[in-house]
C-alpha positions as CSV (number, residue, x, y, z in Angstrom):
1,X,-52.9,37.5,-64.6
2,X,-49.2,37.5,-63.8
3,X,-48.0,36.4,-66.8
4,X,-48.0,39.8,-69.0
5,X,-49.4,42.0,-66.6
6,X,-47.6,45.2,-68.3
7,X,-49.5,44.2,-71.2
8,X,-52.9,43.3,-70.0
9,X,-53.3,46.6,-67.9
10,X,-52.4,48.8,-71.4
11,X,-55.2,46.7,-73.3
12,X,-57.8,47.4,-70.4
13,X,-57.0,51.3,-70.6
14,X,-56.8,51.0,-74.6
15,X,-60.4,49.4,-74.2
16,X,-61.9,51.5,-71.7
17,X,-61.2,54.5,-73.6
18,X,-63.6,53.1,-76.8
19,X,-66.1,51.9,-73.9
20,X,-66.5,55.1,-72.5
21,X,-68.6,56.9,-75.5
22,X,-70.4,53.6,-75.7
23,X,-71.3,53.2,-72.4
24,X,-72.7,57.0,-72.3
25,X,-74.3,56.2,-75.7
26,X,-76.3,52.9,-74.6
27,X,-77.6,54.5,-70.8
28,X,-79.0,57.3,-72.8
29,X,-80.6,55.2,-75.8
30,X,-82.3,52.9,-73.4
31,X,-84.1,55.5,-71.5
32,X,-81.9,55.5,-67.9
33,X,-79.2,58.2,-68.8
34,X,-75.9,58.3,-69.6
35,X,-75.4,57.5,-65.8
36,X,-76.6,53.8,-65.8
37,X,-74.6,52.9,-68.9
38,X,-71.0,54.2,-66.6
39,X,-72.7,52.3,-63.6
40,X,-72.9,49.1,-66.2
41,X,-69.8,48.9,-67.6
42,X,-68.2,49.7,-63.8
43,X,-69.9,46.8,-61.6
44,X,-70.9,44.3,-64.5
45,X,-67.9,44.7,-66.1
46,X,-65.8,43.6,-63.2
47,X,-68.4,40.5,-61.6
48,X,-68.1,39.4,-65.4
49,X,-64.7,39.6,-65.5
50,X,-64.2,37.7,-62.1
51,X,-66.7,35.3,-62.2
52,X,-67.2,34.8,-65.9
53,X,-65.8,31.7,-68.3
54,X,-63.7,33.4,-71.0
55,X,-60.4,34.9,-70.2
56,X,-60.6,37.8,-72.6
57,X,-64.7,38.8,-72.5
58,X,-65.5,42.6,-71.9
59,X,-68.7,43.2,-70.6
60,X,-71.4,45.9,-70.2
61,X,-74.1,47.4,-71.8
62,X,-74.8,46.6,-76.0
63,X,-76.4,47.9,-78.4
64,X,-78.8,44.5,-78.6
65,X,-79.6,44.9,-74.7
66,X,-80.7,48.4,-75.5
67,X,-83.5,47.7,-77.8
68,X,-85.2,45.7,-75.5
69,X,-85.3,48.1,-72.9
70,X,-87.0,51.1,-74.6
71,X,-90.5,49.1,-74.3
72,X,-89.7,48.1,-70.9
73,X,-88.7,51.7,-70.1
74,X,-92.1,52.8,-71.9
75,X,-94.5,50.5,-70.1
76,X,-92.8,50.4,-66.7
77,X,-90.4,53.3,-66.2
78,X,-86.9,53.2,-65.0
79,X,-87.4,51.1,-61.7
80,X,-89.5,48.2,-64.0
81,X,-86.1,47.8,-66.0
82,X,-83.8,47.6,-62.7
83,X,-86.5,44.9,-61.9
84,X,-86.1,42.9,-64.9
85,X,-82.2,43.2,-64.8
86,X,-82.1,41.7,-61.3
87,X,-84.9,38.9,-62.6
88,X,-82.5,38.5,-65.8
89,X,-79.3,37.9,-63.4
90,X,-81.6,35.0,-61.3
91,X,-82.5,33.3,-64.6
92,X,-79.3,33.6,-65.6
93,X,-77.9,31.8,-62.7
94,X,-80.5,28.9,-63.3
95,X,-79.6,28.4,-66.5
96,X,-76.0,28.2,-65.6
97,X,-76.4,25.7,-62.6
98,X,-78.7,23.4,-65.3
99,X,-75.3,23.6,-67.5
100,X,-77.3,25.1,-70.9
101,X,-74.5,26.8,-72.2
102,X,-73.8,24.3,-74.8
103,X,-77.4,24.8,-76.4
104,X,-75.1,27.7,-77.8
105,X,-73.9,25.8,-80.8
106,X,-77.1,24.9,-82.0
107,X,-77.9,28.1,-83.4
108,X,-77.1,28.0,-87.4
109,X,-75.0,30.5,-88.6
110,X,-77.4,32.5,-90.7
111,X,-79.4,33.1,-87.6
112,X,-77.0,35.0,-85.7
113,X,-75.7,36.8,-89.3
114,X,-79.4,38.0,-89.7
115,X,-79.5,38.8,-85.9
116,X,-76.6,41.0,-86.1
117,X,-77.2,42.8,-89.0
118,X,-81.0,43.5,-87.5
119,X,-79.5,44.7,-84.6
120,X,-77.2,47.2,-86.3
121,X,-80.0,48.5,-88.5
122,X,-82.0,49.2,-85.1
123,X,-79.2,50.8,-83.4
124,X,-79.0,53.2,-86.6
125,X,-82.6,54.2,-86.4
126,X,-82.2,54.9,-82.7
127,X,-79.8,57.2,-82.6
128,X,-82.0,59.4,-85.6
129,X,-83.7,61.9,-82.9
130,X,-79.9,62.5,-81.3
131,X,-78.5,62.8,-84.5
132,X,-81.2,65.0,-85.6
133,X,-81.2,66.9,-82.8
134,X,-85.0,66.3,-82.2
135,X,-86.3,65.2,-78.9
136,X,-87.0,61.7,-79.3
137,X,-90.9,60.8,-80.3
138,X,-93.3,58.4,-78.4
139,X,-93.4,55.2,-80.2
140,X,-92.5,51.9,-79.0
141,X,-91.4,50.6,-82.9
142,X,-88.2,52.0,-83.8
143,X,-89.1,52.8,-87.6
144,X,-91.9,55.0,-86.2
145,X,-90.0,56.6,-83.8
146,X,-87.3,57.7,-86.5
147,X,-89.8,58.5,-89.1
148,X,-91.6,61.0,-86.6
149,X,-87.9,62.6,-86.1
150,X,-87.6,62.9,-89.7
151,X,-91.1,64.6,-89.6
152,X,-90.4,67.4,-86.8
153,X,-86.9,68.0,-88.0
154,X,-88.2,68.7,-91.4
155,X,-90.9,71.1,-90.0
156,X,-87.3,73.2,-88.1
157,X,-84.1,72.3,-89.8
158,X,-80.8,72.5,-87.7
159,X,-78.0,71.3,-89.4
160,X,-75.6,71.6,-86.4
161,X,-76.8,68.1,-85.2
162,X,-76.5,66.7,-87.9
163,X,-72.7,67.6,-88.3
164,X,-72.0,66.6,-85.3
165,X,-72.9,63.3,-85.8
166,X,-71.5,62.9,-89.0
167,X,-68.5,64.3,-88.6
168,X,-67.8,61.7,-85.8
169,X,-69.1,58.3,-87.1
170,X,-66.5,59.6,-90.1
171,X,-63.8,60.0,-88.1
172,X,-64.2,56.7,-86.1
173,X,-64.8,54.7,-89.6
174,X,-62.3,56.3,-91.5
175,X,-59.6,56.1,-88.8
176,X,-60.0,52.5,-88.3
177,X,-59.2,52.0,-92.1
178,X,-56.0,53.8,-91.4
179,X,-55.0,53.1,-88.3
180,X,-56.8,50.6,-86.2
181,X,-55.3,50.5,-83.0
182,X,-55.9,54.6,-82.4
183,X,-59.3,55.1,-80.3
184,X,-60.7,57.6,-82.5
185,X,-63.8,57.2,-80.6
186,X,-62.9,59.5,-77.9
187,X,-60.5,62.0,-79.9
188,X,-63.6,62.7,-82.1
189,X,-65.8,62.8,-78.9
190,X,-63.6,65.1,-77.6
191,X,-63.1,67.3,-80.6
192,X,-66.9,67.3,-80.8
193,X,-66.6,68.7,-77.4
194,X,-64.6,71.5,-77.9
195,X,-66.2,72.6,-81.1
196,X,-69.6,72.8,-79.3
197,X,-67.7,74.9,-76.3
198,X,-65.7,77.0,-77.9
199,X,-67.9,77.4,-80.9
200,X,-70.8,78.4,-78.3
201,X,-73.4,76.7,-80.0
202,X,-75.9,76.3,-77.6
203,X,-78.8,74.5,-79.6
204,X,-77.1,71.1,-78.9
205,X,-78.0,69.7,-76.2
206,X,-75.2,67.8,-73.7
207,X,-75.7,64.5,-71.8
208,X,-76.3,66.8,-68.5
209,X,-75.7,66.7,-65.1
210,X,-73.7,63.2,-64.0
211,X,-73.3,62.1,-60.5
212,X,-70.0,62.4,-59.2
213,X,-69.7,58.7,-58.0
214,X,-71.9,55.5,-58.1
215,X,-74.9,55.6,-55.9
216,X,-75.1,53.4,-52.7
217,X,-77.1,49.6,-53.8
218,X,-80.4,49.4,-53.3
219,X,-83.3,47.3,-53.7
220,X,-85.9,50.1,-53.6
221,X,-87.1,49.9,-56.8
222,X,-88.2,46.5,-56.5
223,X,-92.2,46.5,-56.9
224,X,-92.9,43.4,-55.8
225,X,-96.8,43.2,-57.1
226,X,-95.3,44.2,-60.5
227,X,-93.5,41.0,-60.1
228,X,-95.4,38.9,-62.1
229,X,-95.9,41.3,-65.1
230,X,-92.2,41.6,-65.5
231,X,-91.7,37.6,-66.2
232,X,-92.0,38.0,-69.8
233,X,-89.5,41.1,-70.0
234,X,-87.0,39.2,-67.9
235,X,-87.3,36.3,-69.4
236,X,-86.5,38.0,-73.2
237,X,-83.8,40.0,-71.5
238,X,-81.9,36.7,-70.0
239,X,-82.3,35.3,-73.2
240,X,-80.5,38.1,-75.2
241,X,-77.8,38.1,-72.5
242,X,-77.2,34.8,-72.8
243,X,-77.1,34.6,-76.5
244,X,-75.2,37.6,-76.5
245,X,-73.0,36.7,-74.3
246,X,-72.1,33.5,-75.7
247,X,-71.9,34.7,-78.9
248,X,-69.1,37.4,-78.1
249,X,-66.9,34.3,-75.9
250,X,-66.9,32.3,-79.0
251,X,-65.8,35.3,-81.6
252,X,-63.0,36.0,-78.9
253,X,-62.2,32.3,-78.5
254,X,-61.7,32.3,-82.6
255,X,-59.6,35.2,-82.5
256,X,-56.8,33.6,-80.6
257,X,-55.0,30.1,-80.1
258,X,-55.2,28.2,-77.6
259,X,-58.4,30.5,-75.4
260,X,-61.4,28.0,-74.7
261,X,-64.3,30.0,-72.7
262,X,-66.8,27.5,-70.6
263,X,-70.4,28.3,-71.5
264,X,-71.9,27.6,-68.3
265,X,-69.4,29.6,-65.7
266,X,-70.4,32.5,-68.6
267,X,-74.1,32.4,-68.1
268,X,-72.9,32.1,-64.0
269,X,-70.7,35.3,-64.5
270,X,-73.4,36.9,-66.2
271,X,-76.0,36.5,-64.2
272,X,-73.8,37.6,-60.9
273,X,-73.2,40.9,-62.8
274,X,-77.1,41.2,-63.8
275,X,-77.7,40.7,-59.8
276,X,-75.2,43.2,-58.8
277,X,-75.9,45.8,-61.5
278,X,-79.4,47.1,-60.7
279,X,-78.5,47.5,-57.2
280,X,-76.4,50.7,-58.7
281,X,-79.0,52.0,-61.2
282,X,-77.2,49.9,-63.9
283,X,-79.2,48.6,-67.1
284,X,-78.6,44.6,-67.8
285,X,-75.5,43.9,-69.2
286,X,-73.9,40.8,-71.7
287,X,-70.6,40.6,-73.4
288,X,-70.1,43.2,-75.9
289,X,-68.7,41.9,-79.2
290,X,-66.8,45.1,-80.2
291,X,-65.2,45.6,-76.8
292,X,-63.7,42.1,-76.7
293,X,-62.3,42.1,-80.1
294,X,-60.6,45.8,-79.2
295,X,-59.3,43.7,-76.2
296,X,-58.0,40.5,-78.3
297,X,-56.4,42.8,-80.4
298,X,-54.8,45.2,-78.4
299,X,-52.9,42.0,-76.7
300,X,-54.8,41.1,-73.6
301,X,-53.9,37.4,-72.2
302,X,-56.2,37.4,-69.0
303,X,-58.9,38.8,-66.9
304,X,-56.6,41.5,-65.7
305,X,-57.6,43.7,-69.2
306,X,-61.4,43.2,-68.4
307,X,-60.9,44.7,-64.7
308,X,-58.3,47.2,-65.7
309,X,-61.4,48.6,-67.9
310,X,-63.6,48.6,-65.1
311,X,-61.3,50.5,-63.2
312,X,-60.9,52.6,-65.1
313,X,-64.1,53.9,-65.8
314,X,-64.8,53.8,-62.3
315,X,-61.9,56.5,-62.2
316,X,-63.4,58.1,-65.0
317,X,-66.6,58.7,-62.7
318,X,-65.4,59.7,-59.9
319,X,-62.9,62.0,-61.2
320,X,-64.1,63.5,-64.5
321,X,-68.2,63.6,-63.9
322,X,-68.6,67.3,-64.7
323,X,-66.5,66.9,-68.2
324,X,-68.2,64.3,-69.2
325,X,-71.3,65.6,-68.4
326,X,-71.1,68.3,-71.6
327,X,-71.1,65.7,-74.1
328,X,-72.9,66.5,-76.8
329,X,-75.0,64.0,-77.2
330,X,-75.1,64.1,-81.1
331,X,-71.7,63.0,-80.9
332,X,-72.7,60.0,-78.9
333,X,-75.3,59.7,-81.7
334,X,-72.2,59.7,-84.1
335,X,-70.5,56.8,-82.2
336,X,-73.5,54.5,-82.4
337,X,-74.3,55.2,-85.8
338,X,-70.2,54.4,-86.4
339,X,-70.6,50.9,-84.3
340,X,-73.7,49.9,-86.3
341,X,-71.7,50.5,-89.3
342,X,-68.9,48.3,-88.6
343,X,-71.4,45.6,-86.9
344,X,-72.3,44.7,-90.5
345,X,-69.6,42.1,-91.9
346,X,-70.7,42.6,-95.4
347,X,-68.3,39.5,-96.3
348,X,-69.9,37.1,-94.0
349,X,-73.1,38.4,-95.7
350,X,-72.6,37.6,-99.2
351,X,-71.2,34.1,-98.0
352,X,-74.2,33.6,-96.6
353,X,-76.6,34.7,-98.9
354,X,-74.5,33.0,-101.9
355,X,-74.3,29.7,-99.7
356,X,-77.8,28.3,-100.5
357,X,-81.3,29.6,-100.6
358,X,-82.3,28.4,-97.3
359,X,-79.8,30.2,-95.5
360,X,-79.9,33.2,-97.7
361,X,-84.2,33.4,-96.4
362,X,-82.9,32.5,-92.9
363,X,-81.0,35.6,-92.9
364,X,-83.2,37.9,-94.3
365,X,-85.8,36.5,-92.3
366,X,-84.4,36.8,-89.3
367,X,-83.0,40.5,-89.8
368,X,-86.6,41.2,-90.8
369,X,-87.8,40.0,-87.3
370,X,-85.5,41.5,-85.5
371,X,-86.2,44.8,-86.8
372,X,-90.1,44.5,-87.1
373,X,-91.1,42.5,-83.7
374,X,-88.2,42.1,-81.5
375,X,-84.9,40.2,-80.7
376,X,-86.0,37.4,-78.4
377,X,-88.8,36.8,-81.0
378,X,-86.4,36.8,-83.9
379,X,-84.2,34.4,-83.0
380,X,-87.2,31.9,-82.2
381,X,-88.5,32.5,-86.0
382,X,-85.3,31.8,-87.2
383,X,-84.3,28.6,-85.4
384,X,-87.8,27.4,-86.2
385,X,-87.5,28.4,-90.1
386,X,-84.2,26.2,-89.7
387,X,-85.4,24.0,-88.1
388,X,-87.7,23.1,-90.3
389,X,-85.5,24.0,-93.6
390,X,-83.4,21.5,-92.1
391,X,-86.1,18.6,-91.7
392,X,-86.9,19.1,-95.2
393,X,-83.4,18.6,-96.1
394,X,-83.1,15.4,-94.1
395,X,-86.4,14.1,-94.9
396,X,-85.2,14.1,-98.9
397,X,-82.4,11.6,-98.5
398,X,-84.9,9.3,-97.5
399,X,-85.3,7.1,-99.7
400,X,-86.4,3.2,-101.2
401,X,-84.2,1.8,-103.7
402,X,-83.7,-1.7,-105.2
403,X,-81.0,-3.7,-104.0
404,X,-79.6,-3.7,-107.3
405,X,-79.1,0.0,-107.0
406,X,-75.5,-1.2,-104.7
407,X,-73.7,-2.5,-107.3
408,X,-74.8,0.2,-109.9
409,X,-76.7,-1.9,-112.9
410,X,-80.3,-4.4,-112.7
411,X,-78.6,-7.9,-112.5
412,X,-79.5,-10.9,-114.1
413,X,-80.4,-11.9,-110.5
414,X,-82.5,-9.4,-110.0
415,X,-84.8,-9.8,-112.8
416,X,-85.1,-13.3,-111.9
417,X,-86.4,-12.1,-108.3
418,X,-89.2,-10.3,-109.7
419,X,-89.8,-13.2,-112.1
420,X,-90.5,-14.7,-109.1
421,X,-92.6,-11.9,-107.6
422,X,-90.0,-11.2,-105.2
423,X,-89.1,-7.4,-104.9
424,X,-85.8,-6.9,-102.6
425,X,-86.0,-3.1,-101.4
426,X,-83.0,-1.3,-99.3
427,X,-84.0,1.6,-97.1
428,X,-81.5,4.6,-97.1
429,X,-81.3,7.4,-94.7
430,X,-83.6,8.2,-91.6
431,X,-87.2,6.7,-91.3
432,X,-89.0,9.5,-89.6
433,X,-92.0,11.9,-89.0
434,X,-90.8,13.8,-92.0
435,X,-89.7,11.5,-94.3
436,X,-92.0,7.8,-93.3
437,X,-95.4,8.9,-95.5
438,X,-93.6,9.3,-98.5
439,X,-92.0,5.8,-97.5
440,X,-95.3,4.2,-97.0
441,X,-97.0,5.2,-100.4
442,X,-94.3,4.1,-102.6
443,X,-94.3,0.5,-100.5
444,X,-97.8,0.0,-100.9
445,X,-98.2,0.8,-104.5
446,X,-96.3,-2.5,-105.1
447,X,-98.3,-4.7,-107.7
448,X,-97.7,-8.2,-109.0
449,X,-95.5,-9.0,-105.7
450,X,-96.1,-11.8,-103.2
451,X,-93.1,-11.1,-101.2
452,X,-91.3,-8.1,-100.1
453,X,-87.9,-8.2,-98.5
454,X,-86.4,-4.8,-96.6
455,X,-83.3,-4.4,-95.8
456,X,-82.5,-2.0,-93.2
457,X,-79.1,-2.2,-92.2
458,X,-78.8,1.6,-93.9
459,X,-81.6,3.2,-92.1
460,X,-80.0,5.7,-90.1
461,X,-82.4,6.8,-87.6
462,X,-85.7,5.5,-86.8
463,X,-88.7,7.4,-84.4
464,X,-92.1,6.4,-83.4
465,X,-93.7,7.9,-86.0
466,X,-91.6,5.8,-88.8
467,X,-91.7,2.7,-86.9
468,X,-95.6,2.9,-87.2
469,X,-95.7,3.7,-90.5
470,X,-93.1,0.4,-91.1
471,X,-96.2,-1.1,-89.1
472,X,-98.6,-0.2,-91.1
473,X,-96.6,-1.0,-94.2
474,X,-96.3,-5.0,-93.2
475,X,-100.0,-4.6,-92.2
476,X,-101.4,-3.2,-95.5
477,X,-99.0,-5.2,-97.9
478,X,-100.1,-8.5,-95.3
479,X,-103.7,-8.0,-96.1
480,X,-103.1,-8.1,-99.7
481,X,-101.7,-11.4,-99.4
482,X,-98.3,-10.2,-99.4
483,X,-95.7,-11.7,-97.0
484,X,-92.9,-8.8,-95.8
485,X,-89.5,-9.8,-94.8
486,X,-86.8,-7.5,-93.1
487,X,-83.1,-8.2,-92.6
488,X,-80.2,-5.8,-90.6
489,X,-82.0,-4.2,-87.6
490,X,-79.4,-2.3,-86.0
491,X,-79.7,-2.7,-82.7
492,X,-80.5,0.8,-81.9
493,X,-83.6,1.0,-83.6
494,X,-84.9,-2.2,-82.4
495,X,-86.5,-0.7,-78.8
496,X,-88.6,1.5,-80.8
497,X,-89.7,-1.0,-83.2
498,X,-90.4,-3.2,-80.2
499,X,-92.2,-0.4,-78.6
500,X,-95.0,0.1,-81.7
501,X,-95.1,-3.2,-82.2
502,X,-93.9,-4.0,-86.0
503,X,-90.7,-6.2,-84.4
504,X,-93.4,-8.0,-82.4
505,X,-95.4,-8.4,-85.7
506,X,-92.6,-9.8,-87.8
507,X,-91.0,-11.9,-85.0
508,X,-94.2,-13.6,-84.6
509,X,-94.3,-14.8,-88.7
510,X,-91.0,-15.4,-88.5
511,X,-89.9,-13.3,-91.0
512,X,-86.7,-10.9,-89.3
513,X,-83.2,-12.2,-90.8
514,X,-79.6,-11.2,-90.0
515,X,-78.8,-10.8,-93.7
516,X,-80.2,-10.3,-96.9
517,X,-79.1,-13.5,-98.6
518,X,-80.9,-15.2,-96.0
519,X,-84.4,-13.3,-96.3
520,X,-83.8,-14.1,-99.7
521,X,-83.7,-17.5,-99.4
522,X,-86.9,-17.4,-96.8
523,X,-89.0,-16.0,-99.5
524,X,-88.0,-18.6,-102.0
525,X,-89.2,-21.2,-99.8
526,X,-92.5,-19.2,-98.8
527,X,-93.1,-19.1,-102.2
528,X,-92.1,-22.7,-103.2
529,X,-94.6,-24.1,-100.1
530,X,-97.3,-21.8,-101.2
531,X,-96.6,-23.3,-104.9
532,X,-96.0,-20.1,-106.4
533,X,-92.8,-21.8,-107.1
534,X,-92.3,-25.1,-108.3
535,X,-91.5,-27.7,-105.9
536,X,-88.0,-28.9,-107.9
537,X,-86.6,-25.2,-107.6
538,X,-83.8,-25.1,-104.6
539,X,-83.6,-22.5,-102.9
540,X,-79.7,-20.6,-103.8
541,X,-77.4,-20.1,-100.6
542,X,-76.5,-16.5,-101.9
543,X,-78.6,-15.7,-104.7
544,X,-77.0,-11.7,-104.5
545,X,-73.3,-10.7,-103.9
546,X,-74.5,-8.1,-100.9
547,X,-72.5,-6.7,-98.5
548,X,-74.1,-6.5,-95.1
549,X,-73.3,-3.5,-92.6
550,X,-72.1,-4.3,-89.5
């Protein structure tokens, strides 16, 4: 924080001034008023700052934080979202002191793509009413709720709103084309202001009366026989944070050289400001994406920017309540709509969707989700589609080819094997749940065979489920009189071998061999004492040039 401090002080002003509309705009979206969104970005945005793991994170309260809350605001009121916050900030802590930050870099790309781009199509559809200059509907889905606007502004058209909000979100995207370190935010805020003052137009309704100052902490709200309902909520909203959270360190850790954040003292300084948050009528809070980029670019080096913000705002509240408090609040409508705009990377999009066609229905899917059902849920569908994309993928390089297949052509060797119904088989790739079935049924299909030699010394990965089925293999091919040897077990799969018992089961016939050439040899001799073979024929010392793996 010494180093620059000149600079990081002008990048905390710079990005307070863009968090102040955005603050206003998220306390009033998620139900608590434009007074819980100040109180947010004031106390979260300094514990984060002190006690988080980047250097350069802004926090407060998001866009993504603020659709969850509008069902929790619905079903439990104001005091059941307090609750939940304080909940989020304990689970938040946990997570942090069981060091699950890093489960942050398992989430594909396409995921968080589809995410984004969900959340920016809810943030549009809840600032409709505002922009619309409606009172907002009941509903607890968003497409209802701006449907239902559409409906009652339809039935008493008032085109003021409406150019409010406009008129601002153009400004904003328009002046970041042409000159991106301006805050146009606020300059068209306060234009918007000063039309609706000066111009008298009294049909637009302001963000009302604001506290002068944050209220004194409290626990007062805290039901405690609502407790147990409020798991579920909390549990979604610690989620988000953390996703959130993590998500906005890493985009600020690509943005500079040489910034690392540390996942787990994130989640920490997260949860602290969740704890603190509530205690001042603040909604939960995560790392906000757009405020940390304004920070990375406007120069910030260290923490100092991401206090300097707080400050700030907390000046802003003390000092300049009753100006802020005639806002109109189609203007705040504006800036939303604006920041849901510019949440949509339309590059990374078209990447994604060109990339292949799993990640392309990961996306959609995903963005679907999130703006159907809800965020927590969303992400879960996702990972599992994925996941389970991914196993597919996996599962097909499975595969059983002929040892021939490692030097390109059928040698003469190799036909003389299977003159001497000897079939020499290498497995490639892993040999589990997904992938051992198919492995099984092209094994036992074998005709015309009385020995089978695997090599194994390319089988990647091996579970319980394809160490059964290579059980079941030997068993099945043993019954039909056919004698199964196996050469290269690595020495990582042979526990779970030895756990199912198919090492036990070839260690007991004798029939495990270091190298191929030697399996080879085995089965010659099986076959020559068995008088498949005649008695005359020596068995070769390397009947196939090979190459063994390590």
């Amino acid at each position: 924080m010494r180093r620059n401090p000149r600079r990081d002080l002008l990048a905390g002003l710079t990005v307070a001034v863009v968090a102040l509309p955005l603050a206003l705009g998220f306390g009033v979206s998620s139900g608590l008023g434009a007074e819980a969104g100040l109180a947010t970005a004031v106390i979260a945005g300094a514990l984060a700052a002190v006690f988080g793991g980047s250097n350069l994170q802004v926090s407060g309260p998001t866009g993504a934080m603020t659709v969850v809350l509008v069902p929790i605001v619905a079903d439990h009121g104001p005091s059941g979202v307090l609750t939940v916050g304080l909940m989020a900030g304990a689970i938040l802590v946990a997570l942090a002191l069981l060091r699950a930050g890093g489960s942050m870099r398992y989430v594909p790309a396409p995921v968080v793509e589809g995410f984004t781009l969900g959340i920016a199509c809810v943030i549009g559809l809840q600032q409709i009413p505002n922009a619309l200059g409606v009172p907002a509907p009941e509903g607890e889905r968003v497409l209802v709720v701006a449907w239902r606007a559409f409906e009652e502004f339809a039935r008493t058209p008032d085109w003021t709103a409406v150019a409010l909000a406009l008129s601002v979100a153009a400004v904003m995207l328009l002046g970041a084309r042409w000159r991106p370190t301006v805050p146009f935010s606020i300059l068209a805020v306060i234009a918007a202001t000063l039309v609706v003052q000066i111009g008298g137009l009294d049909g637009v309704r302001p963000i009302g009366e604001l506290p002068s100052g944050l209220p004194a902490p409290s626990l007062a709200f805290v039901d405690v026989g609502a407790l147990s309902e409020l798991v579920a909520p909390a549990v979604a909203v610690a989620a988000l944070a953390a996703l959130e959270s993590l998500l906005s360190a890493s985009v600020a850790d690509g943005m500079t050289v040489g910034q690392r954040h540390d996942a787990d003292r994130e989640l920490f300084g997260q949860g602290v400001a969740n704890l603190a948050a509530p205690l001042f009528g603040g909604v939960p809070a995560t790392g906000a994406i757009a405020r940390t980029a304004v920070n990375v670019r406007t120069g910030a080096t260290s923490r100092l920017a991401s206090l300097a913000h707080a400050a700030v705002l907390a000046a802003i509240v003390f000092a300049a309540a009753p100006l802020v408090s005639k806002i109109p609040l189609a203007a705040l409508a504006g800036v939303l709509l604006a920041t849901a705009v510019r949440m949509v990377e339309v590059g990374s999009l078209r990447a994604m969707a060109r990339a292949t066609r799993s990640d392309a229905l990961i996306l959609v899917l995903t963005a679907v989700a999130t703006l159907v059902l809800d965020l927590v849920l969303a992400v879960i569908i996702g990972l599992a589609v994925a996941g389970l994309l991914a196993l597919r993928a996996v599962a097909r390089q499975a595969r059983l080819a002929p040892l021939a297949l490692d030097r390109g052509d059928h040698t003469e060797e190799e036909h003389e094997l299977l003159a001497e119904h000897i079939v020499a088989y290498r497995l490639d790739g892993p040999l589990f749940f997904a992938a051992a079935h198919r492995f099984l049924l092209e094994l036992t299909e074998l005709a015309d065979v009385r020995v089978v030699i695997l090599r194994l010394s390319h089988v990647s990965v091996v579970d319980a489920t394809g160490a059964l089925v290579l059980k079941d293999a030997v068993t099945k091919l043993r019954r039909r009189g056919i004698a199964v040897m196996v050469s290269g077990i690595r020495p990582g799969h042979r526990q779970v071998l030895d756990s199912v018992g198919a090492l036990g089961l070839l260690r007991h016939e004798g029939r495990e061999y270091a190298t191929t050439p030697e399996a080879i040899n085995a089965a010659r001799e099986h076959l020559r004492l068995t008088g498949v073979l005649p008695a005359a024929r020596a068995p070769r010392s390397a009947p196939l040039p090979v190459r063994e793996a390590p």
